[in-house]
Short mmCIF file of the C-alpha atoms (twelve columns), coordinates in Angstrom:
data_MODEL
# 
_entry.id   MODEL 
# 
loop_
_atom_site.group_PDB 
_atom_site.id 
_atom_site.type_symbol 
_atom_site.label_atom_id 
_atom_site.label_alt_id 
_atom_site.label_comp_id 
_atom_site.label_asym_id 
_atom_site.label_seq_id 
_atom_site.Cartn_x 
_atom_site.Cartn_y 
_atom_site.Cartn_z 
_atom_site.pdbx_PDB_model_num 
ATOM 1   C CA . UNK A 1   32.750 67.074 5.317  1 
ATOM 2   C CA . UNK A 2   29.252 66.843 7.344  1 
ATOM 3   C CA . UNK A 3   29.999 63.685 8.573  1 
ATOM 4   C CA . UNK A 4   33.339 64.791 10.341 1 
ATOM 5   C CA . UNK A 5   31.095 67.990 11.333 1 
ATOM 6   C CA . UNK A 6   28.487 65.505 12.831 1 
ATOM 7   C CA . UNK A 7   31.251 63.249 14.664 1 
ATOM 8   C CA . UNK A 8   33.602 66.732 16.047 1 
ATOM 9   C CA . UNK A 9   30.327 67.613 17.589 1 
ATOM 10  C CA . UNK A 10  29.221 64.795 19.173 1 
ATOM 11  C CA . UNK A 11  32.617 64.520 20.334 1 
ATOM 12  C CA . UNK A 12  31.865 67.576 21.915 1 
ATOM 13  C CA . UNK A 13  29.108 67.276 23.528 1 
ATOM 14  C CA . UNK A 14  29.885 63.887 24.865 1 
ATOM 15  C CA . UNK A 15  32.987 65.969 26.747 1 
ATOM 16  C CA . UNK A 16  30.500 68.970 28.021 1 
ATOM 17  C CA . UNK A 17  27.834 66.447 29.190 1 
ATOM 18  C CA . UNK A 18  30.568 64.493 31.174 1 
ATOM 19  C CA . UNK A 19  30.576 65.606 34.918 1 
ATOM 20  C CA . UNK A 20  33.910 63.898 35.380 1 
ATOM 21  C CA . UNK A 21  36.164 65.294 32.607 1 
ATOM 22  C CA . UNK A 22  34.523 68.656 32.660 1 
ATOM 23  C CA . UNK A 23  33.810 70.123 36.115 1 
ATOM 24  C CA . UNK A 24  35.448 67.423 38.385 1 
ATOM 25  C CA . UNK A 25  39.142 66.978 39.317 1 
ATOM 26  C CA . UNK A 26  40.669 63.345 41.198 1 
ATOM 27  C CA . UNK A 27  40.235 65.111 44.283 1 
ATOM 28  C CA . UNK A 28  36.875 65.890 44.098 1 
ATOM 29  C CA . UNK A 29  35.549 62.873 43.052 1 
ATOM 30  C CA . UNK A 30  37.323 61.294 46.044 1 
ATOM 31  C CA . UNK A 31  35.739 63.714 48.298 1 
ATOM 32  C CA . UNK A 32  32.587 62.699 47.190 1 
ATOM 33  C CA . UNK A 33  32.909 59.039 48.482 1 
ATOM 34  C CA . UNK A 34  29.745 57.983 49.888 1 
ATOM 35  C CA . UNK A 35  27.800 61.026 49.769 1 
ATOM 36  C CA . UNK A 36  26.091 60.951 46.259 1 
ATOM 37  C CA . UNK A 37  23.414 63.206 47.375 1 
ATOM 38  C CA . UNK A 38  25.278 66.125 49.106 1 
ATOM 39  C CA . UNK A 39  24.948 63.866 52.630 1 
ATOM 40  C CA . UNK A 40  27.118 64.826 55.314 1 
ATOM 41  C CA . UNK A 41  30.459 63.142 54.840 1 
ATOM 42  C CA . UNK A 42  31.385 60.256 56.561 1 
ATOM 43  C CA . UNK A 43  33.223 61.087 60.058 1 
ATOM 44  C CA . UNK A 44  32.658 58.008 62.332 1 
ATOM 45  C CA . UNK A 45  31.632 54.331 61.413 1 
ATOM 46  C CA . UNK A 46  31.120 50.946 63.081 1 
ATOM 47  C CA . UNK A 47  31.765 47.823 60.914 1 
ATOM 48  C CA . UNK A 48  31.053 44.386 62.087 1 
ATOM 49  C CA . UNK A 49  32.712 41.610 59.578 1 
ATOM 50  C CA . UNK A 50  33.507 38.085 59.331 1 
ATOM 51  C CA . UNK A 51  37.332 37.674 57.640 1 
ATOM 52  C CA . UNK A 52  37.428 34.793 55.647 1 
ATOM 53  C CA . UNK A 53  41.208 33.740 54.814 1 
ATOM 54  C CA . UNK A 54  43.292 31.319 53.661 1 
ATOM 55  C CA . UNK A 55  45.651 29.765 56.672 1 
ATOM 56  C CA . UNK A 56  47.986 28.521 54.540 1 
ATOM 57  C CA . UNK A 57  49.490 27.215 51.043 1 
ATOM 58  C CA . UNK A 58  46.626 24.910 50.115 1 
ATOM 59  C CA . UNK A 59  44.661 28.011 49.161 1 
ATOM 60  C CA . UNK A 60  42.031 26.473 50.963 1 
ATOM 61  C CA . UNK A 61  39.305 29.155 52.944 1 
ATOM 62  C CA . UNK A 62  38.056 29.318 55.981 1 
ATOM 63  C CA . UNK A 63  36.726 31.814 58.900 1 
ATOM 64  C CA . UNK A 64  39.664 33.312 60.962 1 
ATOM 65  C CA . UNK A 65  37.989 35.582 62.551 1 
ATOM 66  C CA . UNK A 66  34.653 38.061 63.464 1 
ATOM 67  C CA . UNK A 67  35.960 41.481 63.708 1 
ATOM 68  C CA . UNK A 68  34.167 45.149 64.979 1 
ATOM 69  C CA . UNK A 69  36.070 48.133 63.393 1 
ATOM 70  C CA . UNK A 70  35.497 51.758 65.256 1 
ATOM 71  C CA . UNK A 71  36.703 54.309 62.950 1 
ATOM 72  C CA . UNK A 72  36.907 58.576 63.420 1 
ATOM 73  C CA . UNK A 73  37.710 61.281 61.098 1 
ATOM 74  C CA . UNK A 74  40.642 61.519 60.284 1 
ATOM 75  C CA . UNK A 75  42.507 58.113 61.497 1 
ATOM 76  C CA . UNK A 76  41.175 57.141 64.493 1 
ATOM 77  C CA . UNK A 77  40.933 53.067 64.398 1 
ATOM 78  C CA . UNK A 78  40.284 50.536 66.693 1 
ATOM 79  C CA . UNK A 79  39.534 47.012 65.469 1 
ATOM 80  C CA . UNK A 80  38.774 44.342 68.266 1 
ATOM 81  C CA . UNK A 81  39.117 40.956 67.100 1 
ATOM 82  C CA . UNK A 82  37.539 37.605 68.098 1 
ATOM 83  C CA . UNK A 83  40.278 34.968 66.656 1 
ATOM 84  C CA . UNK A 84  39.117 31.891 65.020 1 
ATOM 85  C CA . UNK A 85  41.407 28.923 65.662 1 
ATOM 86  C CA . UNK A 86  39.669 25.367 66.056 1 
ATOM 87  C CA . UNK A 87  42.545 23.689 68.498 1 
ATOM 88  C CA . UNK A 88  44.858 26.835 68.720 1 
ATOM 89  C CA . UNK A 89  45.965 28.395 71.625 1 
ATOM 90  C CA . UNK A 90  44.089 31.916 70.875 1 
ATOM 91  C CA . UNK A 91  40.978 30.460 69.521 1 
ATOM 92  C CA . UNK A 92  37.909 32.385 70.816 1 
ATOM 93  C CA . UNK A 93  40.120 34.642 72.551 1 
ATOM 94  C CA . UNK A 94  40.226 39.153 71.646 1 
ATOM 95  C CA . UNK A 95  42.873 41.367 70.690 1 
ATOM 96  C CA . UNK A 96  42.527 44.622 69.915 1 
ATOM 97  C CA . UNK A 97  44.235 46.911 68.003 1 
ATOM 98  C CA . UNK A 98  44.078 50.719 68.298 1 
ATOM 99  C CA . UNK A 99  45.324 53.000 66.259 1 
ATOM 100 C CA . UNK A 100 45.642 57.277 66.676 1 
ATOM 101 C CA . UNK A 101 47.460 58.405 63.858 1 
ATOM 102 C CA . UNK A 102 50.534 58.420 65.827 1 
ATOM 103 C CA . UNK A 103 51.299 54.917 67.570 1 
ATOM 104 C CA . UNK A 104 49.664 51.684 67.272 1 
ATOM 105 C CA . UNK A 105 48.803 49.496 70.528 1 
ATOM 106 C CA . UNK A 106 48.341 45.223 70.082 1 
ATOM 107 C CA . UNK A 107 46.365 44.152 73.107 1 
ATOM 108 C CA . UNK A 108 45.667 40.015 74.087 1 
ATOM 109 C CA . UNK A 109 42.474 39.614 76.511 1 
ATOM 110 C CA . UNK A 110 44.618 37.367 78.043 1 
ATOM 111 C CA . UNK A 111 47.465 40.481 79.472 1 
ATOM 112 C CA . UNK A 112 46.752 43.761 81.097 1 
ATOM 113 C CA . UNK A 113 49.675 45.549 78.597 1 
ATOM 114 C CA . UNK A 114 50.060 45.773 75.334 1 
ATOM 115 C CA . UNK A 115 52.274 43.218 73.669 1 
ATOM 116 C CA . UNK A 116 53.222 45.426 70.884 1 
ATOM 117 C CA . UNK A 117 53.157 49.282 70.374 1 
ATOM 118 C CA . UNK A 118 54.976 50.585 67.292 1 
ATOM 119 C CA . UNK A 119 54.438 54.592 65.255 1 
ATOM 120 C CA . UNK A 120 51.383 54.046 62.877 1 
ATOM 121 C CA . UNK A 121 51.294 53.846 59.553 1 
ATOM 122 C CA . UNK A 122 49.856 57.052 57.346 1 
ATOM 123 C CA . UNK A 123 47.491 54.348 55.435 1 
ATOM 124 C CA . UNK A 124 44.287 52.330 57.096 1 
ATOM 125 C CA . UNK A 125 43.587 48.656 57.347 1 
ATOM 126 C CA . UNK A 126 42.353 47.461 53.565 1 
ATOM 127 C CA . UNK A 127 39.467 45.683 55.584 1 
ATOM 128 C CA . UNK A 128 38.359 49.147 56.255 1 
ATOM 129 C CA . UNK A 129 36.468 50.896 53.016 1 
ATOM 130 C CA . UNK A 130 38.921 53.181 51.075 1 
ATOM 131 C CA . UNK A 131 38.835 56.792 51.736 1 
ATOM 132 C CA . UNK A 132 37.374 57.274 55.344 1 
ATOM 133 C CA . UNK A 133 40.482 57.430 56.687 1 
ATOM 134 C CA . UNK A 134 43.069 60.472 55.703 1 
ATOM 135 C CA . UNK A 135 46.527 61.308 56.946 1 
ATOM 136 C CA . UNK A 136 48.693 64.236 56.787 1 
ATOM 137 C CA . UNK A 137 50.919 62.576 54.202 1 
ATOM 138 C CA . UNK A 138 47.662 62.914 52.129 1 
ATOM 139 C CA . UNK A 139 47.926 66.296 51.352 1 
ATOM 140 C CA . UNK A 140 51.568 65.457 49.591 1 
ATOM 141 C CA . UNK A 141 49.998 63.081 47.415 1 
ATOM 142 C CA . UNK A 142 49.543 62.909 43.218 1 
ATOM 143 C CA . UNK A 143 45.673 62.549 42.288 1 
ATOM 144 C CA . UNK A 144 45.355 62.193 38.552 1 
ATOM 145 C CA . UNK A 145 42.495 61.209 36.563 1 
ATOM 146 C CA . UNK A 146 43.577 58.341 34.251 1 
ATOM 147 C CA . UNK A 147 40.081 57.777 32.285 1 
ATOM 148 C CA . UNK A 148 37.447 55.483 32.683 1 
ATOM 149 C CA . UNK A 149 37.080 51.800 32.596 1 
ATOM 150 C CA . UNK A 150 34.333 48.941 33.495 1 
ATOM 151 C CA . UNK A 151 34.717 47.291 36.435 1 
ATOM 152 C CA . UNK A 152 32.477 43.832 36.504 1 
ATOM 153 C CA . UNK A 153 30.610 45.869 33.968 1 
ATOM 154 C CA . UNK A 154 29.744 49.101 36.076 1 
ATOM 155 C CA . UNK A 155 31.520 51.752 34.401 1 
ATOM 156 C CA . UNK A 156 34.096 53.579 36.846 1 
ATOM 157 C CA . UNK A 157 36.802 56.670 36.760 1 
ATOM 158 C CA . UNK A 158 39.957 55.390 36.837 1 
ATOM 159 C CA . UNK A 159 42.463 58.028 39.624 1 
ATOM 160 C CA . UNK A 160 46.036 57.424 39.667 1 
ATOM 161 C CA . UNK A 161 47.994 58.092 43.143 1 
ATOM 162 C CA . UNK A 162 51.312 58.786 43.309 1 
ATOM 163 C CA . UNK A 163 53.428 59.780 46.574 1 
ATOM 164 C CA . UNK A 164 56.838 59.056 48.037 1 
ATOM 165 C CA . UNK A 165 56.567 55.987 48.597 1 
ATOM 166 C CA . UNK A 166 53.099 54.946 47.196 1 
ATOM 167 C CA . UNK A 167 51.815 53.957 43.790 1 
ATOM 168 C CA . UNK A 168 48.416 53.693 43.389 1 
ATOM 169 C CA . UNK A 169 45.219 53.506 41.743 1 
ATOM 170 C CA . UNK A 170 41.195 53.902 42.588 1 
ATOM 171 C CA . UNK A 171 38.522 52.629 40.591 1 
ATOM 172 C CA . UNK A 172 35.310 55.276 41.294 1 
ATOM 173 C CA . UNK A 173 31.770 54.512 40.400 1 
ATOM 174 C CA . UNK A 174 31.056 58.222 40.423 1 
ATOM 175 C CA . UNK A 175 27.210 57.518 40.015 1 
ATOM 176 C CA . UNK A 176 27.038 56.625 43.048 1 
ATOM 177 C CA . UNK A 177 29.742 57.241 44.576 1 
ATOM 178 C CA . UNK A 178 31.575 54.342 45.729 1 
ATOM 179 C CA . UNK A 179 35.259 52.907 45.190 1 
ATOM 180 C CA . UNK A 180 34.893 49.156 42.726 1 
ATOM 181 C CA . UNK A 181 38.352 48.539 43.169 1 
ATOM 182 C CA . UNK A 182 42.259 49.713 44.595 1 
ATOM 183 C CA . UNK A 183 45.457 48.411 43.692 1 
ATOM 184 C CA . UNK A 184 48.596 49.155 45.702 1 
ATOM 185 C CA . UNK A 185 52.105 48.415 44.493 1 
ATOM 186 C CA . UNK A 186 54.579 48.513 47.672 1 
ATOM 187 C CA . UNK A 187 58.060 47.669 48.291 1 
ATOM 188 C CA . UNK A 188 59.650 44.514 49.780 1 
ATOM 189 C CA . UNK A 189 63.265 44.933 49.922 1 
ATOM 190 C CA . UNK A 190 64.102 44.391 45.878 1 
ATOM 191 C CA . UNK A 191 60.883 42.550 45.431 1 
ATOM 192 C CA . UNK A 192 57.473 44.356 44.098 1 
ATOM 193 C CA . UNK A 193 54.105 43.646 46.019 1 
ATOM 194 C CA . UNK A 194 50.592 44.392 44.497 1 
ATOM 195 C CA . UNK A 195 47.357 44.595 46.757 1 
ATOM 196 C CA . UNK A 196 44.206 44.272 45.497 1 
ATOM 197 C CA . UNK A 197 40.670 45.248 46.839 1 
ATOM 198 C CA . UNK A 198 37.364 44.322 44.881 1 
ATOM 199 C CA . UNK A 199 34.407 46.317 46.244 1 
ATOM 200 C CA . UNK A 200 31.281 44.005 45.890 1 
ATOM 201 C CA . UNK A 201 27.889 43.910 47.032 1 
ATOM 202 C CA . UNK A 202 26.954 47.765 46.651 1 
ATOM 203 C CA . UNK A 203 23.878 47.874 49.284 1 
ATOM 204 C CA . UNK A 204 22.082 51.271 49.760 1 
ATOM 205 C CA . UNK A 205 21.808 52.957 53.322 1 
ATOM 206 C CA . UNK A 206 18.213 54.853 54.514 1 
ATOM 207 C CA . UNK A 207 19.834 57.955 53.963 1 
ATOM 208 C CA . UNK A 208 20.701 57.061 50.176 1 
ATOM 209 C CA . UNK A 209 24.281 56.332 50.582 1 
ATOM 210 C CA . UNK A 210 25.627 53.330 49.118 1 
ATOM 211 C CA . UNK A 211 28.353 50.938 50.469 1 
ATOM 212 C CA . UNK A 212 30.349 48.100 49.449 1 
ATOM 213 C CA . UNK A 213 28.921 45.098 51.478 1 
ATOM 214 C CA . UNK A 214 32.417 42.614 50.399 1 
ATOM 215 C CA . UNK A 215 35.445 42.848 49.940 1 
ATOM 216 C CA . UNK A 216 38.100 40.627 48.058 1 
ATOM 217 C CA . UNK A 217 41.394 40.809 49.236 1 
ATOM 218 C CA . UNK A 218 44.612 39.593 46.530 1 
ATOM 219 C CA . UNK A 219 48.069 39.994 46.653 1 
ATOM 220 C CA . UNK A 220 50.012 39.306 43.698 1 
ATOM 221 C CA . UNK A 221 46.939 38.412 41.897 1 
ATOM 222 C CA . UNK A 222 46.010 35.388 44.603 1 
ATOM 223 C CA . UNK A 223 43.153 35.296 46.507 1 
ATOM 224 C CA . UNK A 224 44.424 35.935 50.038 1 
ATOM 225 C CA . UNK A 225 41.450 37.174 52.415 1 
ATOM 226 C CA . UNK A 226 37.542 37.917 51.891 1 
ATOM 227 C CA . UNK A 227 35.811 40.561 54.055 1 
ATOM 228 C CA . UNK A 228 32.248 40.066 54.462 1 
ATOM 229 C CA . UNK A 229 30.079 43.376 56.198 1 
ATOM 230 C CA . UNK A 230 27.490 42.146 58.770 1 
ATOM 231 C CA . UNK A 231 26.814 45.521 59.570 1 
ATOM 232 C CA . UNK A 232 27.705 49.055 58.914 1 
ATOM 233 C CA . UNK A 233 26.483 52.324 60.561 1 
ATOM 234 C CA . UNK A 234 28.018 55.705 60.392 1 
ATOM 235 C CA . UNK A 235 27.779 59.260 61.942 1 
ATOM 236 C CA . UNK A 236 27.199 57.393 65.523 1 
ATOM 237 C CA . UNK A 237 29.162 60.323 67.408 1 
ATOM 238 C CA . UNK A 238 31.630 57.947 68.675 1 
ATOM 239 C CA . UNK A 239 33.335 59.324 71.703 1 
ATOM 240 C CA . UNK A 240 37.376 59.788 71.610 1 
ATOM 241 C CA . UNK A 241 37.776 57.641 74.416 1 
ATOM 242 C CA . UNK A 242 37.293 54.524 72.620 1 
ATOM 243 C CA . UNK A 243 40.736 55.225 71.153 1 
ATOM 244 C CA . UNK A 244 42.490 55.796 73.690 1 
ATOM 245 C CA . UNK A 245 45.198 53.288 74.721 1 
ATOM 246 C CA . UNK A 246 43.715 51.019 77.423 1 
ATOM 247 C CA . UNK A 247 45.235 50.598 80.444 1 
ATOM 248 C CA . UNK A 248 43.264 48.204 82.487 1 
ATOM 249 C CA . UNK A 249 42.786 44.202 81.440 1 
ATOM 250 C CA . UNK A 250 40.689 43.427 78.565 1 
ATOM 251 C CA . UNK A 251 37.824 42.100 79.387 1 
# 
């Protein structure tokens, strides 16, 4: 009898002591991304990163290309993107892709117009860290706490996210505040894809935020892309204009 007294209460006191299971829902956890301090939240960032992918079957890696990433609260995105093509047509040249939430504009350095504009999607690039960006399909969303797992041995809160057409799950290192890992199951046609990002190389800010410094990239469990940070700054009071669509030759 004292023994199950002893184990009930430590039971219980593990579950009080817990700031995830007893004061913290899904959504505030994910609110707390990169603020474990009480900083101001993120609302603008520059990312400079090299994207290391495979070009084709032989699974074979190389540089493809050296990308800057603009981002502002809530979707604001423009990526501009220095290809890497040794004997290709496009090697060394820019394109640039911004994106407003609404439509999404593909410009080549080499044309004054865009050669592609299509709506935007309501989800960011995966090169870009998980949960900066937030869309208005957001709010319709499923956030469920699923429990907690290790992740490369740093022990992380597991959220499931479920929407129409989205099912989802973020790994959270709640101590500091930072996403270890996202899968993403999507549709295509009767076939099943499954993204995965690995958040590596946690580095810590001035102001005491922390950041994931890599990224590895797999679909369907294969290797496809890794995403290396050269630098990161955010809260830069980047200007709208930078997303707007351009209309003059990229230079």
């Amino acid at each position: 009898m004292i023994i199950r007294k002893f184990f009930l209460l430590s039971a219980i006191s593990l579950f009080l002591l817990s700031p995830v299971f007893a004061s913290d829902d899904a959504k505030t956890i994910l609110s707390r991304l990169y603020c474990p301090s009480g900083q101001m939240p993120v609302v603008d960032a520059v990312i400079e990163l090299e994207d290391i992918s495979s070009q084709d079957d032989s699974g074979k890696m190389s540089l493809a290309s050296q990308d800057k990433i603009y981002f502002k609260k809530n979707c604001k995105i423009r990526i501009d993107i220095i290809i890497i093509d040794p004997g290709g047509q496009l090697d060394g040249k820019q394109m640039t892709i911004i994106r407003d939430g609404l439509n999404a504009f593909h410009y080549l350095s080499t044309g004054q117009y865009p050669v592609k504009k299509k709506v935007d999607e309501p989800s960011p690039p995966l090169n870009l860290l998980y949960g900066l960006a937030s869309y208005p399909q957001d709010a319709a969303k499923t956030y469920k706490i699923l429990g907690k797992e290790n992740i490369e041995g740093v022990s992380a809160v597991k959220i499931g996210i479920t929407g129409v057409d989205e099912n989802s799950a973020v790994w959270v290192d709640v101590k500091r505040c930072v996403p270890l890992k996202l899968e993403i199951e999507q549709k295509d046609g009767d076939d099943k894809i499954k993204k995965t990002v690995i958040y590596k190389d946690i580095g810590m800010t001035k102001d005491g935020r922390y950041f994931p410094m890599k990224l590895e990239k797999y679909v369907n469990g294969k290797l496809a892309s890794l995403i290396v940070y050269k630098a990161l700054v955010v809260n830069t009071d980047l200007k709208d204009d930078l997303f707007s669509p351009m209309e003059t030759i990229l230079k």
